[in-house]
N, C-alpha and C positions, 0 to 999 in steps of 0.2 A: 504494500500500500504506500508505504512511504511517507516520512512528516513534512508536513508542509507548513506555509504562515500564512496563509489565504482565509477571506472571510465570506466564503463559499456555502462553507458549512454553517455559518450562523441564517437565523432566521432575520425576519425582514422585521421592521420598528411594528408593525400591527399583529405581530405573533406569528404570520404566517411559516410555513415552510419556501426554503426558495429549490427552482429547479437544477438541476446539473446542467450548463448547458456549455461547458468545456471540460475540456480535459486538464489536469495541473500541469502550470507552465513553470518551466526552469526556474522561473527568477523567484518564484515562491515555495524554493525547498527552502526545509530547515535540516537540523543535524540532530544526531542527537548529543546531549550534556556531554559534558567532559570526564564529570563525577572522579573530580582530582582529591586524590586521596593524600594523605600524609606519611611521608616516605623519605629514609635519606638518599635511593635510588632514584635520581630523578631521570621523570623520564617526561619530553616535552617534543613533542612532533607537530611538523608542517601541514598546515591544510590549504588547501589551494580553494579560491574565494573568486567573486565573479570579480569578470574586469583582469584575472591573470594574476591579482595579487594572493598574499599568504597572508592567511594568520597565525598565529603558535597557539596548541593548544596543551595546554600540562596537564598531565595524567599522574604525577607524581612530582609531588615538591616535599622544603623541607626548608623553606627560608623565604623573606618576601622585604617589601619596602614597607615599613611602618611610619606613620608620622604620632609627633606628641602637638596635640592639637594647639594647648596653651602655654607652649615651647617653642610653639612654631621651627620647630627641628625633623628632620626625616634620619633615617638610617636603615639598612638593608641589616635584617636580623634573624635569626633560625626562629622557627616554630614549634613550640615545645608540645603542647596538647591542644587538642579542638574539646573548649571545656562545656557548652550551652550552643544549643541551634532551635530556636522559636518555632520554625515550621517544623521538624520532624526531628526525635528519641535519637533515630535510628542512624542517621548521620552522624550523630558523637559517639553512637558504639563504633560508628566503620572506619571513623576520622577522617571523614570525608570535608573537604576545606569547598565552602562555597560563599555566597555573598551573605552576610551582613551574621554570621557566625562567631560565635565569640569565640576568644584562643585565649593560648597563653605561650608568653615569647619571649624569646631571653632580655634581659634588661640591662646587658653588658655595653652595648654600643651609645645607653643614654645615660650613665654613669657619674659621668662628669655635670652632666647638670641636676 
C-alpha cells in the first residue's frame, strides 16, 4: 500500500466520504520513522529526497547538540538515558530518542558555568 501525506483519504468539511479519483503520486510519499534508538554504535544512513538531494537519517546515536537555555551556551554532549516520553511507556523501555522526550546527559561540557 505504501505511506503517503495526501488528504485523499480524509473526508470533505460536511462529513461526506470523498471519491478515489487518482492514483498516489510520487511527491506525496512519506517514509517511515527512523525510530533512533540509543546506542554507542552509531549508525546514520543517507536517504535520497526529491529534487536529488539527501537527508541523514540516524538509527542509532549516543551524543547530540544540547543548549542551556538561560546560559545561552550550546555544547555537543553524550546521552546518558531517555528518562520520560508523554506520548508512549514504551519508548523509555526501548530508549528510543524522538522529539520532545526527556533525557538525561552528561553535564561535563557545561561545567564551567
Amino acid at each position: 500500500m505504501g505511506i503517503s501525506r495526501d488528504s485523499l483519504h480524509k473526508r470533505r468539511a460536511t462529513g461526506g466520504r470523498k471519491k478515489h479519483w487518482r492514483k498516489k503520486k510520487k511527491y506525496e510519499l512519506g517514509r517511515q520513522s527512523g525510530n533512533t534508538k540509543l546506542s554507542s554504535h552509531v549508525a546514520v544512513r543517507k536517504v535520497r529526497v526529491r529534487g536529488g538531494n539527501s537527508k541523514f537519517r540516524a538509527l542509532r546515536l549516543d551524543h547530540g547538540n544540547y543548549s542551556w537555555g538561560s546560559e545561552a551556551i550550546t555544547r555537543k554532549t553524550r546521552i546518558l538515558d531517555v528518562n520520560y516520553n508523554a506520548s508512549n511507556n514504551e519508548l523509555v523501555r526501548t530508549q528510543t530518542l524522538v522529539k520532545n522526550c526527556i533525557i538525561q546527559i552528561d553535564a561535563a561540557p557545561f561545567r564551567q558555568w
